[in-house]
TORDREN-77000 format. One record per residue (C-alpha): x, y, z; residue number from 1. Coordinates in steps of 0.2 Angstrom, whole numbers, plus 5000, padded with zeros to 4 digits. Layout:
    u    v    w   k
    X    Y    Z NUM
...
//
This chain:
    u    v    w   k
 4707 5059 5005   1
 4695 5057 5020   2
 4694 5064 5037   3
 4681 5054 5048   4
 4683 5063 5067   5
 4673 5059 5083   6
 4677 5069 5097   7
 4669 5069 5116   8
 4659 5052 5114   9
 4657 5050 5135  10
 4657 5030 5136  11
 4644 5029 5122  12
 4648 5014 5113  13
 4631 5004 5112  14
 4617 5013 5105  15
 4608 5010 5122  16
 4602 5026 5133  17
 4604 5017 5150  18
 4596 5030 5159  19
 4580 5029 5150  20
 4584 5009 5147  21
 4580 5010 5128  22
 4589 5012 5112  23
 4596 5028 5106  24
 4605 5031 5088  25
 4621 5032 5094  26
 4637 5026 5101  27
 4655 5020 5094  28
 4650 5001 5089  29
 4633 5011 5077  30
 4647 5022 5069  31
 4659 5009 5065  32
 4644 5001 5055  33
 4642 5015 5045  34
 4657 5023 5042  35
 4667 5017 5027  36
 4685 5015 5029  37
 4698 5013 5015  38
 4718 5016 5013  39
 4711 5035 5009  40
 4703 5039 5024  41
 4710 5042 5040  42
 4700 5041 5058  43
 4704 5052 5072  44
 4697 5055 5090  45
 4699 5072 5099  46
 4696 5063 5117  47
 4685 5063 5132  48
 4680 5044 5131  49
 4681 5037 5146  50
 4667 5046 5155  51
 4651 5049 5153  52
 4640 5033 5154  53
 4635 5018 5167  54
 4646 5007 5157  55
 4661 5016 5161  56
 4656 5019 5178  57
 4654 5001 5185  58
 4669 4995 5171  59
 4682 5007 5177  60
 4675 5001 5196  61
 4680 4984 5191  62
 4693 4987 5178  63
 4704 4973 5186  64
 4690 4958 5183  65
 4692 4960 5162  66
 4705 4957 5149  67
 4696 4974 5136  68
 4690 4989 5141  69
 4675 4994 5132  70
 4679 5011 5122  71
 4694 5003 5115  72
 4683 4990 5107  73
 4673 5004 5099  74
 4687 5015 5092  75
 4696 4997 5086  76
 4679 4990 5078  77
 4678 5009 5068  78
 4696 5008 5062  79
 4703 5021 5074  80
 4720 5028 5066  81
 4724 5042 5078  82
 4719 5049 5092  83
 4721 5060 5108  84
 4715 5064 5126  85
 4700 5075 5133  86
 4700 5083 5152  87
 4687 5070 5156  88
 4701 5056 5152  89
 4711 5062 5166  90
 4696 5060 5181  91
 4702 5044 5186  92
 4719 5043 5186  93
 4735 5038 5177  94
 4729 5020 5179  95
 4713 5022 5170  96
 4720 5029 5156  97
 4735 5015 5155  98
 4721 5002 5155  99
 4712 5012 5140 100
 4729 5013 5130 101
 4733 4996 5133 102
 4720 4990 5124 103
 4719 5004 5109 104
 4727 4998 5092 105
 4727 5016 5088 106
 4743 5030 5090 107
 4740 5042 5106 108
 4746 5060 5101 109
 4747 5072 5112 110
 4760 5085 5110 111
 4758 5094 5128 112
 4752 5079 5138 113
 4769 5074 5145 114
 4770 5054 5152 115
 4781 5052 5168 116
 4780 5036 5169 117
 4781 5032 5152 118
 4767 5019 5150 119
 4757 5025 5138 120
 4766 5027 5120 121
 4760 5045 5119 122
 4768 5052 5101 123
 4769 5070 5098 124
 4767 5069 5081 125
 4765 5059 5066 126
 4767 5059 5047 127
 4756 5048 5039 128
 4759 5047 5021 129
 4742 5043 5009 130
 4743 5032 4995 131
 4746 5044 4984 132
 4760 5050 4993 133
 4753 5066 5005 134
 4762 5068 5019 135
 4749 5073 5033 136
 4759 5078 5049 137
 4746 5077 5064 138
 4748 5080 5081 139
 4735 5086 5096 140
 4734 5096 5112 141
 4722 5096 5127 142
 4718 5111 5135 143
 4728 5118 5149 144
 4712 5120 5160 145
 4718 5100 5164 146
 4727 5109 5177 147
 4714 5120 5186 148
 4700 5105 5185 149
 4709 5091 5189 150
 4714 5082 5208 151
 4732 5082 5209 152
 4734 5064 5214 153
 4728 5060 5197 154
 4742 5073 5187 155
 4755 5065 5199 156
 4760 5054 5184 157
 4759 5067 5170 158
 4761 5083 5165 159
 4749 5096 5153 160
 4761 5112 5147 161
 4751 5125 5139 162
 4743 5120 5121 163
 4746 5136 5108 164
 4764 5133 5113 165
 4765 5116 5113 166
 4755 5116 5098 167
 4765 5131 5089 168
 4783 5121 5092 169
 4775 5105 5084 170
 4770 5116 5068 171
 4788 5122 5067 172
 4794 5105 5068 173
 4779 5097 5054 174
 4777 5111 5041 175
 4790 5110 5032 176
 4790 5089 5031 177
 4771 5090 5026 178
 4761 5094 5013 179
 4744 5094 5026 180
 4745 5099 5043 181
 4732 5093 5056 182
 4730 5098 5075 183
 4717 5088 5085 184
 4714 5100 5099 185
 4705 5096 5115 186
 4698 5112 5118 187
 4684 5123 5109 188
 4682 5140 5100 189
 4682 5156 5112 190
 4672 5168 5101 191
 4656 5165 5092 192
 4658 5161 5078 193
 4643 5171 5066 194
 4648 5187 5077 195
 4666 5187 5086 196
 4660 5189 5100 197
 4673 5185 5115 198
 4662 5170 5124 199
 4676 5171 5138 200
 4691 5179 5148 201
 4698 5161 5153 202
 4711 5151 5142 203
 4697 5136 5144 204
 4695 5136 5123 205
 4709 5142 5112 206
 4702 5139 5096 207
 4702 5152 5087 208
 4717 5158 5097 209
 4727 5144 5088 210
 4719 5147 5069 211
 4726 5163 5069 212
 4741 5164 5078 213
 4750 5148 5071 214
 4746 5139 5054 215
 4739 5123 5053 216
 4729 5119 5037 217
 4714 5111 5047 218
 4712 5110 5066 219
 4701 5098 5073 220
 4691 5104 5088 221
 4681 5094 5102 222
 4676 5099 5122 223
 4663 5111 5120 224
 4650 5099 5111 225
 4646 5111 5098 226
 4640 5106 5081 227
 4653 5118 5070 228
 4651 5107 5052 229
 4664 5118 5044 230
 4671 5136 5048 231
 4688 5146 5042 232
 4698 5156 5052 233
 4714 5164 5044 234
 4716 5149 5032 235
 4714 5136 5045 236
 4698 5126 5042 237
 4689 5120 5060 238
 4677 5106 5064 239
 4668 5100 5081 240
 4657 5087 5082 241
 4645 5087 5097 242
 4645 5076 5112 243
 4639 5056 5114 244
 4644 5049 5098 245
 4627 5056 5089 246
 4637 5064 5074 247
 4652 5063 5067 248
 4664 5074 5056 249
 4667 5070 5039 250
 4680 5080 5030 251
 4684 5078 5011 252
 4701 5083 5007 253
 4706 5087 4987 254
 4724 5092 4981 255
 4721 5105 4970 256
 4742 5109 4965 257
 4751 5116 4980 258
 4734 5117 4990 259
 4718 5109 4996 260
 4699 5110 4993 261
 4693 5105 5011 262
 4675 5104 5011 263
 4665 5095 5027 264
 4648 5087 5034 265
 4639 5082 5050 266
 4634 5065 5047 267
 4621 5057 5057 268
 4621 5038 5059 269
 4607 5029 5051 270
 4596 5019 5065 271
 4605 5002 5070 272
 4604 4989 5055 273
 4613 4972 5054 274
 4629 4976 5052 275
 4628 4987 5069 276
 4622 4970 5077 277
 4635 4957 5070 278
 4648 4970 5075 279
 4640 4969 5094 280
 4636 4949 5091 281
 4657 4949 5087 282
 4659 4956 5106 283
 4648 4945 5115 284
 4664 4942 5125 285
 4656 4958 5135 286
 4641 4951 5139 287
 4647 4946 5156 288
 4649 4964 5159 289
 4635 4972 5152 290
 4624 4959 5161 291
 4633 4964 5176 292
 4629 4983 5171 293
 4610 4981 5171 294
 4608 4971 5188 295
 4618 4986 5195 296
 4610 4998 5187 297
 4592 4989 5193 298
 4596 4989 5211 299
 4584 4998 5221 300
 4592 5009 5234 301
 4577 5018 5245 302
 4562 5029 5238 303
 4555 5049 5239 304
 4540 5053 5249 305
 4534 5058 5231 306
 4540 5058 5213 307
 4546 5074 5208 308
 4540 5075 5188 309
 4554 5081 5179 310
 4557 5100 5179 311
 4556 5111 5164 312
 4573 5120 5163 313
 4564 5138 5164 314
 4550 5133 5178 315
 4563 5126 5188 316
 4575 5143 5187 317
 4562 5152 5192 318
 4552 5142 5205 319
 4566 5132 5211 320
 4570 5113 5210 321
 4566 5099 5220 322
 4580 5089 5211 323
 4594 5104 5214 324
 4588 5105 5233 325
 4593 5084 5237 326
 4609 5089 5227 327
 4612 5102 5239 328
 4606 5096 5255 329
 4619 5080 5251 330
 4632 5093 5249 331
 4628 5102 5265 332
 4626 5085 5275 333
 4642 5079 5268 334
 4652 5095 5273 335
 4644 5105 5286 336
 4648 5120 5274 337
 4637 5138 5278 338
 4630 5136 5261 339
 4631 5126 5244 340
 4626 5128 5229 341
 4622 5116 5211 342
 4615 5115 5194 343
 4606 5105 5185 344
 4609 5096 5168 345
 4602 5102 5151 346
 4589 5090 5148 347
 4573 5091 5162 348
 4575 5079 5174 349
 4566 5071 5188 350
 4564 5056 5200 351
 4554 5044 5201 352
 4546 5037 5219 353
 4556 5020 5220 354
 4573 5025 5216 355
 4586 5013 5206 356
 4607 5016 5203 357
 4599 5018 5186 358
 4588 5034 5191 359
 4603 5043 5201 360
 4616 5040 5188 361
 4601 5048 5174 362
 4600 5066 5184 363
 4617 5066 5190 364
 4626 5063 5177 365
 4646 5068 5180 366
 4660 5062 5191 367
 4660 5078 5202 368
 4669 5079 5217 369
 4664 5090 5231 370
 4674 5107 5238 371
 4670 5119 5249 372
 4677 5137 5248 373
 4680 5152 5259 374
 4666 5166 5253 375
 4662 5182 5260 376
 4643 5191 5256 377
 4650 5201 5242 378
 4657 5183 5233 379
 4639 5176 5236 380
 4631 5191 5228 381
 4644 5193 5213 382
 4639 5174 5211 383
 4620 5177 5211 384
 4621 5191 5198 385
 4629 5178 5188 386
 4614 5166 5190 387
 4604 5179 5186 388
 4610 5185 5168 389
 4600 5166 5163 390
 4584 5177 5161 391
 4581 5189 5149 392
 4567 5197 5152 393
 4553 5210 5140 394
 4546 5224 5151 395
 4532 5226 5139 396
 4526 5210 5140 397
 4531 5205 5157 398
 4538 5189 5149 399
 4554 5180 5157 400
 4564 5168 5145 401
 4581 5160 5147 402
 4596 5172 5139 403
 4604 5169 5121 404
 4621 5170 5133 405
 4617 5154 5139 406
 4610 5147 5123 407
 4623 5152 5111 408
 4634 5145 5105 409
 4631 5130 5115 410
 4616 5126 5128 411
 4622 5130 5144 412
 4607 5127 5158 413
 4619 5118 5168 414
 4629 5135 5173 415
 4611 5142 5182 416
 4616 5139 5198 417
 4602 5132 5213 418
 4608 5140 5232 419
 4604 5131 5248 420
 4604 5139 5266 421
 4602 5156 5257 422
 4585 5168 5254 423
 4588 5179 5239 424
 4577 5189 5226 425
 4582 5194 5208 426
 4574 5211 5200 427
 4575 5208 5182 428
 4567 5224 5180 429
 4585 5231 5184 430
 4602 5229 5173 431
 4612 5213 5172 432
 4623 5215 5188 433
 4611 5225 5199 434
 4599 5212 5198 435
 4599 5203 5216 436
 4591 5215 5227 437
 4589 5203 5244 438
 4603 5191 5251 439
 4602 5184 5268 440
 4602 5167 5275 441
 4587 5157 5275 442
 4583 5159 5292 443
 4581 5180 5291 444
 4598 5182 5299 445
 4608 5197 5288 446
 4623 5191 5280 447
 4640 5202 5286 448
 4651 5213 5275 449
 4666 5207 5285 450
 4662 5190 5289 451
 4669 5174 5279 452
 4660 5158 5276 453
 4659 5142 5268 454
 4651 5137 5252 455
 4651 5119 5246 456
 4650 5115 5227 457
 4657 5104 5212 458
 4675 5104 5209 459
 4669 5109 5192 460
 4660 5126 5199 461
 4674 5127 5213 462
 4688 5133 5198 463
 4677 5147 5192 464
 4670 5138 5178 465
 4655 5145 5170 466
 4657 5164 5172 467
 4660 5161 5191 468
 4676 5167 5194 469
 4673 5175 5209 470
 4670 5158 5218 471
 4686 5151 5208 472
 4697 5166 5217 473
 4692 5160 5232 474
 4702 5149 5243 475
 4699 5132 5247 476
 4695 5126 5263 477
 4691 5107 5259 478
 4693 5095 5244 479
 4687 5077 5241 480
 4686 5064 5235 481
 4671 5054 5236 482
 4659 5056 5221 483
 4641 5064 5219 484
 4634 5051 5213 485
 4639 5038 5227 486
 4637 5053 5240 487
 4618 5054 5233 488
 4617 5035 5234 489
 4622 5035 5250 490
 4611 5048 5256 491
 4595 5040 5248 492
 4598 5026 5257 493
 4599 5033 5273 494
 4585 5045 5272 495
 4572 5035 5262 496
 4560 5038 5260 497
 4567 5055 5254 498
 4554 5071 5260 499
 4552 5086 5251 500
 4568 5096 5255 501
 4566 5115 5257 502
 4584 5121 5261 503
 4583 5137 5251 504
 4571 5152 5245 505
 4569 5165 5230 506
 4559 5175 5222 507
 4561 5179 5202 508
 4552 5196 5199 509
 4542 5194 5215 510
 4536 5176 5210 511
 4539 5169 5230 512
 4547 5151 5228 513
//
């Protein structure tokens, strides 16, 4: 038998990159072109669909105008067989994800994803028999972390239990009914996997967690959008695909007696050919919608004083960002907080002089929210020393680079965080924790031991996320709702043309921002 899994494809359907308007090898409608589907092959999905791209963005805006919704034709047209839920499922409420099931002619399982209102047809398990007469017994989990990212109102309908014990009950209740056990999981692996290395304290990724402690003869992994092609963990064999529908997992699975030969692949979609354009031509029923996408997208909304080129990821961490200081300054005009703070996306980014939807929706590229939270100077400077284990640097040579810690196992420039309404300077001359050796606010005024302030940042940093516990233990003195990318719509609009904003100050080994 066959294992085809996609996992965090984040609204990529087309092969279409909307930011850069111009084709891309990738999406769900280039996959079901290319993958080969028969009655021995099953096709599963580990979640995180319904975010991620400007298709999703305006549809799930205007939802209520169509009779589809766009990922559910994707995962139809590749044959979808099984599939579960990602935390980025949840951002937009029990309604969102009804619409998405509605239309989905695959089985939603979900074993600690519990349905209050009892509208979405979630299983939490299945035994698919194969021809041959396998019985493969699958079920899935999300992880728990559901609970610290997520707005309440949107949980209001549903309920996520913890997933090693919603997952170990479901093995108890499968192994004994099935020759092949499978567990979609929703979460990734906490160690590295070529060392062993603990990547973190939190109970974010359980993976490996879950390989050892309960049975399951292969577990599917997605959320960290790490390329794992193959690995074994105490008999339980692991995959991940990474994000955007670029690659996908293919599994062979031999029965060898009593047990299986389970050997794996990362396979990469060949450019689009025309069977990729019949299956689109077969939905031109959504070309009101993406026609509708585009003039959206198009619409200019104001203008910069002057194009910021985009920012090398290194460059910027070291001489600041023009880019991360509008993200700020919106949060600081939004909230009136003392400070904020934000990070960037992986890939260099920059803006353009005549700004479009399209450009904002390119650099800012989630559906944060915004929170403010009570800090004192001693949070601020735990924080920084955070930011400041990005660099590594060689006191021979002088050099600076960005730190394996936030390349391996997975790129993570997006957990360097920019500070507004602050004037700080790093020594990286001295160890990992010592390293800020100056914090005051930007106009020269010392920063008190027992005084309490307010930082503003992304509901995503607000949890602690990242390494940044020490802001996720702090209380929270205001939530909302609005979203950055309409709060940096709004804002471009009102200010354009947009200055050069200057609402914070470093120095990276005395190299004056």
């Amino acid at each position: 038998m066959r294992i085809i899994f996609t996992s965090d494809t984040h609204g990529h359907l087309f092969p279409t990159n909307y930011a850069k308007n111009c084709p891309e090898n990738s999406g769900l409608f280039l996959l079901a072109s290319q993958i080969k589907k028969d009655e021995n092959t099953l096709v599963l999905d580990g979640g995180d669909s319904l975010q991620g791209t400007p298709l999703l963005s305006y549809y799930l805006e205007h939802k209520d105008e169509y009779d589809f919704n766009p990922m559910a034709e994707g995962f139809n047209a590749m044959g979808l067989d099984y599939y579960t839920l990602g935390n980025h499922d949840f951002n937009f409420g029990y309604e969102a994800i009804e619409d998405y099931t509605r239309y989905m002619k695959a089985t939603l399982i979900s074993a600690n994803v519990e349905d209050l209102d009892g509208k979405l047809g979630i299983q939490k398990n299945v035994i698919h028999t194969m021809p041959d007469g396998t019985r493969v017994g699958i079920t899935a989990a999300v992880t728990g972390y559901v609970n610290v990212w997520e707005q309440p109102e949107h949980l209001e309908k549903l309920n996520v239990t913890d997933p090693v014990k919603a997952l170990s009950e479901q093995y108890e209740e499968l192994k004994d009914k099935c020759d092949l056990t499978i567990a979609i999981y929703h979460g990734g692996f906490e160690e590295d996997l070529e060392t062993g290395a603990l990547l973190s304290q939190s109970s974010e990724n359980q993976a490996c967690k879950i390989c050892r402690e309960l049975g399951y003869d292969i577990l599917l992994t997605g959320h960290q959008h790490i390329a794992v092609a193959g690995t074994v963990i105490e008999g339980t064999y692991g995959v991940q695909p990474p994000s955007n529908a670029v690659k996908y997992c293919l599994l062979n699975v031999d029965k060898k007696d009593s047990s299986f030969d389970i050997t794996s692949e990362l396979v990469i979609p060949d450019a689009p050919d025309e069977k990729c354009r019949e299956i689109i031509e077969a939905h031109s029923f959504m070309n009101g919608l993406t026609d509708k996408i585009q003039t959206w997208l198009d619409e200019p909304i104001g203008c910069l004083e002057k194009e910021i080129a985009p920012e090398a990821k290194l460059d910027a961490a070291i001489h600041g960002s023009k880019v991360a200081a509008i993200f700020n300054q919106v949060q600081l005009d939004y909230t009136g907080a003392d400070f904020s703070c934000t990070s960037l996306a992986n890939d260099p980014l920059g803006l353009k002089k005549e700004i479009t939807v399209r450009d904002v929706l390119g650099i800012y590229q989630f559906a944060n929210t915004v929170e403010v939270k009570e800090v004192t100077k001693a949070v601020l400077k735990t924080a920084l020393e955070r930011c400041a284990e990005y660099f590594d640097y060689n006191a021979e040579t002088g050099e600076i680079s960005v730190s394996e810690k936030f390349l391996k196992p997975k790129i993570e420039h997006y957990n360097y965080d920019y500070y507004a309404g602050l004037e700080y300077a790093y020594d990286l001359t001295k160890p990992v924790g010592e390293r800020v050796v100056m914090l005051r606010k930007l106009d020269g005024t010392e920063l008190r031991d027992d005084e309490k302030y307010t930082l503003v940042t992304s509901n995503y940093r607000a949890t602690g996320t990242g390494g940044y516990e020490c802001i996720g233990n702090c209380k929270s003195v205001g939530s909302y709702s609005d979203e950055m990318p309409d709060l940096l719509i709004n804002f471009i609009r009102k200010n354009s043309p947009v200055k050069e904003i200057i609402n914070g100050r470093f120095t990276v080994n005395n190299l004056t921002v």
